[in-house]
C-alpha positions in Angstrom: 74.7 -5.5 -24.1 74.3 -6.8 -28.0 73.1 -4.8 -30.4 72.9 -5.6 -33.9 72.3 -2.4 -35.9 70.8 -2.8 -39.1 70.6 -0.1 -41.9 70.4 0.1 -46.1 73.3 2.2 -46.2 76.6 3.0 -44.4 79.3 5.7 -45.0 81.8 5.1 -46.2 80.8 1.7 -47.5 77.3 3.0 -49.5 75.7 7.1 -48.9 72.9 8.2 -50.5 72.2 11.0 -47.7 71.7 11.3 -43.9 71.2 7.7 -43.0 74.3 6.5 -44.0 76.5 9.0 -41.5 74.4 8.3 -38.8 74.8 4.3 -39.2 78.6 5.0 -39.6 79.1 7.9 -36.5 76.3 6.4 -33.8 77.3 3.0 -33.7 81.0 4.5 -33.2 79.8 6.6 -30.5 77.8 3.5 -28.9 80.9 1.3 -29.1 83.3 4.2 -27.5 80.2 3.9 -24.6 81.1 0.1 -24.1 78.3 -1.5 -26.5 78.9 -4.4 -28.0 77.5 -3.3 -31.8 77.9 -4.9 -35.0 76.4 -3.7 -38.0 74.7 -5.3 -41.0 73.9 -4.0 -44.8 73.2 -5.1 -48.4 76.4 -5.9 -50.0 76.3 -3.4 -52.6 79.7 -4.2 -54.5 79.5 -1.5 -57.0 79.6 1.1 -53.8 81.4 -0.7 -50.8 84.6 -1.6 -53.8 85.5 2.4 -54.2 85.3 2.8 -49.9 88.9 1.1 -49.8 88.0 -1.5 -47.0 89.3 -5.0 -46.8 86.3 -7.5 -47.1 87.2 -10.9 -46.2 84.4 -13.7 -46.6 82.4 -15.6 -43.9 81.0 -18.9 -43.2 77.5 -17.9 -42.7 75.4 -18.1 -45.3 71.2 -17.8 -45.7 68.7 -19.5 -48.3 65.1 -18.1 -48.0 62.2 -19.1 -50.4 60.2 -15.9 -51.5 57.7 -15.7 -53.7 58.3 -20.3 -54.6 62.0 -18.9 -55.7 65.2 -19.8 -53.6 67.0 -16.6 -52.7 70.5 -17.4 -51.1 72.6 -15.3 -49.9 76.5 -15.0 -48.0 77.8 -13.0 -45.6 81.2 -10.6 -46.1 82.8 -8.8 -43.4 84.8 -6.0 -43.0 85.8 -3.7 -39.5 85.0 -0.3 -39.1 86.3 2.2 -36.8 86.9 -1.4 -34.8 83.6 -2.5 -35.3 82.3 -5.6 -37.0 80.4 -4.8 -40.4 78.7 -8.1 -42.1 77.8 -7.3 -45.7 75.0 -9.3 -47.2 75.7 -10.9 -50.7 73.4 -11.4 -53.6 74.0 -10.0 -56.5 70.9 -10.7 -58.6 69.6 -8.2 -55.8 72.3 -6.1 -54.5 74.8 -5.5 -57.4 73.3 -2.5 -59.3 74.0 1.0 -60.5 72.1 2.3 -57.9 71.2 1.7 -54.8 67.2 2.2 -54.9 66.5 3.2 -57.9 67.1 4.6 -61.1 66.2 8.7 -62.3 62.4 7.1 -63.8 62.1 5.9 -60.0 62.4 2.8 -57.5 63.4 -0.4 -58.5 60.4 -2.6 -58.9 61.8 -5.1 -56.9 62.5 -3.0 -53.4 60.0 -5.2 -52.3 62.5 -8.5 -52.7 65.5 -6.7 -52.4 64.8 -4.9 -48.7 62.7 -8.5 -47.9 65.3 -10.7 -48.4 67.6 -7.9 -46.3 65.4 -8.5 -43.4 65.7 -11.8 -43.4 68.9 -11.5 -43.5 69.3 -9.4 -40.7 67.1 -12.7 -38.2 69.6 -15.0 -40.0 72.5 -13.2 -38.5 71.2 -12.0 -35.4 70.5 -16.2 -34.8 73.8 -16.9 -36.1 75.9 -14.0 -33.6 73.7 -15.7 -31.0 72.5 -13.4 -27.8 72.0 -10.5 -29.5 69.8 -8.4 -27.1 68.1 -5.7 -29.4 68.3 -5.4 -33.4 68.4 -2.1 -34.0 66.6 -1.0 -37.2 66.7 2.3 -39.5 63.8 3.4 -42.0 61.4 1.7 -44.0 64.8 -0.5 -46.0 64.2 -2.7 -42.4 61.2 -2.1 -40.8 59.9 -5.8 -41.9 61.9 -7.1 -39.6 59.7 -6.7 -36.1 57.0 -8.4 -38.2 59.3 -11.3 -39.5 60.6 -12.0 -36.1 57.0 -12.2 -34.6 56.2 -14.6 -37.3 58.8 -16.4 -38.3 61.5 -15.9 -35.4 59.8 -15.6 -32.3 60.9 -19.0 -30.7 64.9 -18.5 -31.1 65.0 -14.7 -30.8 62.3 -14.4 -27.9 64.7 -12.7 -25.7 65.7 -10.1 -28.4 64.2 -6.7 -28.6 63.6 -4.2 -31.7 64.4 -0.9 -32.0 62.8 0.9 -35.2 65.0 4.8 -35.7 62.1 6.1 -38.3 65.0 9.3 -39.6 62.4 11.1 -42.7 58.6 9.4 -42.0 57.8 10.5 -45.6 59.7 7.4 -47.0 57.6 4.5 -45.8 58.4 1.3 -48.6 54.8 0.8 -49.6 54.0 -2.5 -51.8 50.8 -4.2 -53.3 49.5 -6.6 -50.9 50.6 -9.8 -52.7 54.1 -8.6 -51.4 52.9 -10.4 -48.0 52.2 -13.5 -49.3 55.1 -13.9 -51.2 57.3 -12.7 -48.5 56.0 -16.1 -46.9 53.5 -14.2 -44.1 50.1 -14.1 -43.6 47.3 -12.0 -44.6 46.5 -12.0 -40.8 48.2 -8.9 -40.4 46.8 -7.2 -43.7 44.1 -4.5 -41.5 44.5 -1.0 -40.8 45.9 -1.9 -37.2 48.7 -3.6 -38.7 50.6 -3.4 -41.9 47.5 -1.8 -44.5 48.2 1.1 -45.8 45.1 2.2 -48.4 45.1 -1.1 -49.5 48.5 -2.0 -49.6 51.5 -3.2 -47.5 53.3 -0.4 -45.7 56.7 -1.8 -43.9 57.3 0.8 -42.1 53.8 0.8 -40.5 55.2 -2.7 -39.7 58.2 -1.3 -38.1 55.8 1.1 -36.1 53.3 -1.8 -35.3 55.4 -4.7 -34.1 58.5 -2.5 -32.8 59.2 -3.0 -29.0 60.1 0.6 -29.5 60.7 3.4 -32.2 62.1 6.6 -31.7 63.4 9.7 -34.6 65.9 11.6 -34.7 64.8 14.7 -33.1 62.3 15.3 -29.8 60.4 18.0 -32.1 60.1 15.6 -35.2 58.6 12.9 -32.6 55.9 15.2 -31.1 55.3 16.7 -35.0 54.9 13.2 -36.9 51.8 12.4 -34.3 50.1 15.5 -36.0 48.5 15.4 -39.6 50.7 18.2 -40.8 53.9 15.9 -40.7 52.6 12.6 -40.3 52.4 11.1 -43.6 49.3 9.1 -42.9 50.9 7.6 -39.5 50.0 10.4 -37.1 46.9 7.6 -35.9 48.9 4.5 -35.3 52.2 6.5 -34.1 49.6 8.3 -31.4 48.4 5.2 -30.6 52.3 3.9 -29.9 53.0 7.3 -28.3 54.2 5.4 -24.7 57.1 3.6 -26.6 58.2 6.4 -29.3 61.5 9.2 -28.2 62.6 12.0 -29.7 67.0 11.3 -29.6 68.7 13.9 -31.0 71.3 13.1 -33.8 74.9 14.1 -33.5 77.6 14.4 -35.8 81.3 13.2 -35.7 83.9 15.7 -34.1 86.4 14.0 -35.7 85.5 14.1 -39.5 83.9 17.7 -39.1 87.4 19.0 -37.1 88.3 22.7 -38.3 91.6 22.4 -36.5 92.9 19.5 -38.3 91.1 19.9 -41.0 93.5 19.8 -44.4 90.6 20.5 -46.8 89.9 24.3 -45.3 92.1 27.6 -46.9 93.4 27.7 -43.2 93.0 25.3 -40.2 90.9 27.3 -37.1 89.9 27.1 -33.4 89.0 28.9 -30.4 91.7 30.9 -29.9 91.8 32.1 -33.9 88.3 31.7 -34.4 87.3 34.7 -35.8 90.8 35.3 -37.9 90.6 31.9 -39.2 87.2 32.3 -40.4 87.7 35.7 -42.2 90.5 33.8 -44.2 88.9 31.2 -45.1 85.9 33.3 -46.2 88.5 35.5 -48.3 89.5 31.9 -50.1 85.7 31.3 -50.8 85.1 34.6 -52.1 87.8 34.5 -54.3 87.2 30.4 -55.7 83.8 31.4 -56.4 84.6 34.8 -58.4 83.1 36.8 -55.8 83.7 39.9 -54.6 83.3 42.4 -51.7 84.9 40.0 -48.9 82.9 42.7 -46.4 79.9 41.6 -46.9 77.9 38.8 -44.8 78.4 35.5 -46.8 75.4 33.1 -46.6 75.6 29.4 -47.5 73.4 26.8 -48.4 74.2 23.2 -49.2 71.3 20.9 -49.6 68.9 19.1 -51.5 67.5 21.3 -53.9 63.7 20.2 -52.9 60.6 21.5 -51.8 60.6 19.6 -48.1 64.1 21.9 -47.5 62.4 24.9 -48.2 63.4 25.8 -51.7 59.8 26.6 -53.0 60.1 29.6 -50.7 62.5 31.0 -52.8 60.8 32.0 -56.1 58.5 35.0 -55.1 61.8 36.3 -53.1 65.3 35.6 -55.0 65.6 38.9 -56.6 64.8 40.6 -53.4 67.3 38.3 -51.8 69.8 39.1 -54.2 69.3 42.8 -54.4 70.5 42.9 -50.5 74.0 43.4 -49.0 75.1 40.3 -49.3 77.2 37.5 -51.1 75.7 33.8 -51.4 77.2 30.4 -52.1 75.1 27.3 -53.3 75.7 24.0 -53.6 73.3 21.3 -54.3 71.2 19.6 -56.9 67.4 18.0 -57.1 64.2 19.8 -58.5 65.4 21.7 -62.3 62.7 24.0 -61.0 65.0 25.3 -58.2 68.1 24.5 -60.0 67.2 26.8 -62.9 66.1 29.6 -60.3 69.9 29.8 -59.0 71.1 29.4 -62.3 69.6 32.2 -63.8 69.8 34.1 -60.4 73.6 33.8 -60.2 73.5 34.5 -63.8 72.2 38.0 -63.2 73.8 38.8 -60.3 77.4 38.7 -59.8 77.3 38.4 -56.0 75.6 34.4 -55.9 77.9 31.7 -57.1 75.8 28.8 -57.6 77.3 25.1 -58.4 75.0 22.2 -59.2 75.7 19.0 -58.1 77.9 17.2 -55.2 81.1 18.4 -53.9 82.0 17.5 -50.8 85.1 19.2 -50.5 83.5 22.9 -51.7 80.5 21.6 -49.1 83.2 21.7 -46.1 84.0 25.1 -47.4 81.2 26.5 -47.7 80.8 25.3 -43.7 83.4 26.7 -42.7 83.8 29.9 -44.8 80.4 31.7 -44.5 78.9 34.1 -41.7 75.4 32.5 -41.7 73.9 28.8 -43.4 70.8 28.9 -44.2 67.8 25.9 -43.5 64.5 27.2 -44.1 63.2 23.7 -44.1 59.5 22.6 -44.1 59.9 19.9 -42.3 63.2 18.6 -40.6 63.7 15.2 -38.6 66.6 16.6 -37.4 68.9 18.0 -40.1 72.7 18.1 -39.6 73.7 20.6 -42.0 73.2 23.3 -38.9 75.2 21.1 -36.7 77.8 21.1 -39.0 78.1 24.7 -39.7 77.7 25.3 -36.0 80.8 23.5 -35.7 82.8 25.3 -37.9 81.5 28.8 -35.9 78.6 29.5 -38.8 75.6 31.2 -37.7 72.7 29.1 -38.4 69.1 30.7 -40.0 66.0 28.4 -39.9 62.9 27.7 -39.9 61.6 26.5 -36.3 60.7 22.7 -37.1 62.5 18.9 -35.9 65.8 19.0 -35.1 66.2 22.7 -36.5 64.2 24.1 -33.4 65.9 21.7 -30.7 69.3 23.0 -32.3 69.1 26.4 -32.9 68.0 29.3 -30.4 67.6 32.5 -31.7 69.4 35.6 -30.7 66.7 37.7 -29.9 65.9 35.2 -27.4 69.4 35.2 -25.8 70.6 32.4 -28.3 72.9 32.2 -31.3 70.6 31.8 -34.6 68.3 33.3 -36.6 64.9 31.5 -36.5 61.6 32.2 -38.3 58.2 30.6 -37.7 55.8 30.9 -40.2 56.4 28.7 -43.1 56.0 31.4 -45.9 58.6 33.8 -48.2 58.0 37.2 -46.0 59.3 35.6 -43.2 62.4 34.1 -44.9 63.5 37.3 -46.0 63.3 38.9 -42.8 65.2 36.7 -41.0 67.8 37.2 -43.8 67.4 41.0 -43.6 68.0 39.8 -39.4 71.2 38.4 -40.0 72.2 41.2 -42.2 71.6 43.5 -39.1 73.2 41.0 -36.9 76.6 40.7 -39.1 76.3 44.6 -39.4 76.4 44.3 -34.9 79.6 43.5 -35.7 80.4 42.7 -31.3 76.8 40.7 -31.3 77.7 38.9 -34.2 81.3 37.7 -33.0 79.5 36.5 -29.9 77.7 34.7 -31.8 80.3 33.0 -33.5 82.2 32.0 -30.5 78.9 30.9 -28.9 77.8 28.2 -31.8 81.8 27.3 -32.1 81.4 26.3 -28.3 78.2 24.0 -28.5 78.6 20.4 -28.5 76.2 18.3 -30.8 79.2 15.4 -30.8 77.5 11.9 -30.6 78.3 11.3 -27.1 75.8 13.0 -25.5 73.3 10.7 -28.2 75.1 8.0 -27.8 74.7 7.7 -24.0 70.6 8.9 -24.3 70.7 5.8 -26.9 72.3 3.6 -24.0 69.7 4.3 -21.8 66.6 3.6 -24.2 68.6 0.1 -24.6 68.4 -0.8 -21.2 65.1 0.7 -20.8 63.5 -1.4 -23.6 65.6 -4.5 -22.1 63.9 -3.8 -18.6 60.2 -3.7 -20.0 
C-alpha cells in the first residue's frame, strides 16, 4: 500500500499548531504498521532551515500556468523518522515570514500559494508512480480531489483521496474568479459542489469530490453534521455521511515520555508515579513564585481563544481564584483573555500566568499539575488532555469531540472531571469537583494511576487508519 500524505505544515520542519504533530507522529505510526508513506509540503525555507534536517535536491520539477502566469516549482527532499519528505520549492510563494498570514490577516494570495501546492501534490503523486491513495489534511489541500477529477483523472484513475478535515471552522474560502484562474471550470461553481455564498470553498471541494473524509475524533464527525458545529457544511457533510469516520488522534509516546524525559524537575513512571509527580509539582510551584505546594495545582496551556473556552472565564475568575487552589497558565491569542490572567495573577498571588510560547514550561506544566483544564466549546479532538493524561494529570472538560471520547468522568467510574452545559456555573463546579476529588486524597491517586495507564499512542490510530485505507481501496 502507497500513500502519499499531503499537509501545509510538518513538525519539526514548519508548526503552527495541531496539524503539524499529527502529519509528523501518524505517518510514523502508519510506517511502523508497514505502509509505504511519503509525505509532501510547501518548502517554507524560513521554517524547515532552523528544524536541523539535511535537504538534498531532486530531479523532479513542476511548471503550472495559473492565472496566464507560469508558476514553476522544484522538489527538495529530506527523511524523517525514515520516511521520505519532498518539499515543494517556490519562493515567490513559499519563502515568507509567516506561514499564512501576517497579525492584519491571511495572505491575499492563499488562494495561489495552497493552488499551486495541490498541484503539486498530482505532480508528485504522477511522478512516485502507483501511489494508491493521496492522503490530504485541511482546507491548505482540499483542492486536490477536484484537480485530480479534472485535470488528473486519466493517469491517477486508480488512486484514491482521503480528505482528514482536523478544525472544520478553517475552510480556505476565495472569490469565484479563483476557479478560473486555477485553470477549472465554472461547471462546478453550484451549491452541490465548490459554492460557498457565492464564492469558492476548497474545503467543500475536499468534502465534495473526496473518495472519503474522516476528522479526528468520532464525536467531532457526528457534531459537524449538526448546525451547532458545522460551519455551514452540516448539509453537504450529511449528505456524504456513508463515506465520513470519526479516527481518533494519538499522540507520540516517545516525544511525550515522563521517564526519559530530561526537560521534567525529575524523570517519573509507574512505579514512582505519585512521588515523582509531587516533585515535580514542588519545582513548578517554586519556578512560578508560588506557594502552598498542598494545594491542587491546575494547568492550562492553550490558545487563549473563545472556541477553547476562555469566554467562560470572565463572570468566574475571581471566584476561581478565591478557591483552594494554585493555577498555572501558559498561552497567548485574544488581549481580552490575556489581560483577564494578567490582571487576575496580578491580584492574586496563587495564579502565575505567562503569555506567549514555551514549550519547555508547557511540558511542565503537563507533567507537574494535579488537574488540566479544557473547557473547550468545540474540540475536533484536542491533545492537550492526551498529553496531560500521559504524564498522570487529571483531565477537566467540557463533553465535546475528542474531549468526550477521551475523558470519562469519575462519578461515572472513570478518571476526569467532565461538565456538559457550555456555560460559567458549570465550569466552576467541575473545578470545585476536582477540588473535592484532590481533597479524596485515595480517589484521587487512583485517578492518577488510572489516566497514567491509558494508552492514546498512535498505534491503535494508526492501524484504524490502515483499515479505512483498504476499505476505500476495496470500494
Amino acid at each position: 500500500m502507497r500513500v502519499l500524505f499531503g499537509s501545509s505544515e510538518i513538525d519539526p520542519l514548519a508548526k503552527t499548531g495541531g496539524l503539524a504533530d499529527v502529519a509528523s507522529s501518524l505517518p510514523k505510526a502508519l510506517f511502523a504498521e508497514g505502509v509505504k508513506i511519503s509525505l509532501v509540503m510547501p518548502f517554507y525555507k524560513k521554517f524547515v532551515q532552523k528544524s536541523g534536517l539535511k535537504i538534498t535536491s531532486t530531479n523532479f520539477s513542476i511548471r503550472v500556468n495559473i492565472n496566464n502566469k507560469e508558476f514553476s516549482g522544484k522538489f527538495f527532499i529530506t527523511s524523517l523518522n525514515g520516511i521520505n519528505v519532498y518539499l515543494l520549492e517556490n519562493d515567490d510563494l513559499y519563502d515568507r515570514e509567516n506561514l499564512y498570514g501576517t497579525p492584519e490577516g491571511d495572505f491575499p494570495d492563499n488562494w495561489l500559494r495552497f493552488g499551486f501546492f495541490s498541484y503539486g501534490i498530482l505532480e508528485l503523486a504522477t511522478i512516485l508512480n502507483g501511489i494508491d491513495i493521496i492522503h490530504l489534511n485541511d482546507w491548505q489541500t482540499a483542492l486536490v480531489p477536484l484537480l485530480k477529477l479534472r485535470k488528473y483523472n486519466n493517469i491517477l484513475n486508480n488512486t484514491k483521496t482521503l480528505l482528514s478535515i482536523h478544525n472544520l471552522a478553517y475552510q480556505g474560502t476565495f472569490e469565484k474568479e479563483v476557479l478560473e484562474k486555477l485553470n477549472l471550470g465554472y461547471e462546478d461553481f453550484h451549491m452541490e459542489g465548490v459554492e460557498y455564498y457565492g464564492k469558492v470553498n476548497f474545503l467543500k471541494a475536499g468534502i465534495v469530490y473526496a473518495d472519503f473524509i474522516n476528522t479526528v475524533s468520532p464525536t467531532y464527525a457526528e457534531e459537524i453534521q449538526t448546525p451547532e458545529f458545522g460551519c455551514g457544511l452540516e448539509g453537504i457533510l450529511r449528505k456524504r455521511r456513508n463515506v465520513l469516520k470519526g479516527i481518533l488522534n494519538g499522540i507520540d509516546y516517545e516525544v511525550w515520555n515522563p521517564e526519559k524525559d530530561g526537560e521534567l524537575y525529575k524523570n517519573f513512571g509507574k512505579s514512582n508515579l505519585i512521588e515523582g509527580k509531587e516533585e515535580n509539582k514542588i519545582g513548578l510551584i517554586n519556578e512560578a513564585g508560588l506557594k502552598h505546594a498542598e494545594k491542587p495545582l491546575f494547568g492550562i496551556v492553550s490558545r487563549l481563544a473563545e472556541q477553547k473556552g476562555f469566554d467562560l472565564f470572565p463572570p468566574i475568575i475571581k471566584e476561581i481564584a478565591q478557591r483552594n487552589l494554585n493555577m498555572v497558565v501558559l498561552g497567548s491569542g485574544d488581549k481580552i483573555y490575556q489581560d483577564m490572567f494578567y490582571e487576575i495573577s496580578r491580584k492574586f498571588k496563587n495564579i502565575f500566568v505567562k503569555i506567549g510560547f514555551d514549550p519547555l514550561l508547557a511540558k511542565k506544566i503537563y507533567a507537574s499539575s494535579d488537574f488540566f483544564l479544557m473547557p473547550s466549546k468545540y474540540e475536533p479532538c484536542g491533545l492537550g488532555q492526551l498529553i496531560s493524561m500521559r504524564y498522570g494529570t487529571i483531565p477537566v472538560v467540557r463533553a465535546t469531540g475528542g474531549l468526550k471520547d477521551t475523558v470519562k468522568d469519575v462519578e461515572e467510574g472513570g478518571y476526569g472531571i467532565v461538565f456538559q452545559k457550555y456555560e460559567p456555573s458549570e465550569l466552576l463546579a467541575a473545578i470545585d469537583r476536582a477540588i473535592l476529588l484532590y481533597e479524596d486524597v485515595e480517589k484521587f491517586k487512583n485517578c492518577v494511576n488510572t489516566v497514567f495507564s491509558l494508552d492514546y499512542s498512535w498505534g491503535n490510530s494508526a492501524r484504524e487508519y490502515k483499515k479505512l485505507y483498504e476499505r476505500i481501496l476495496n470500494g
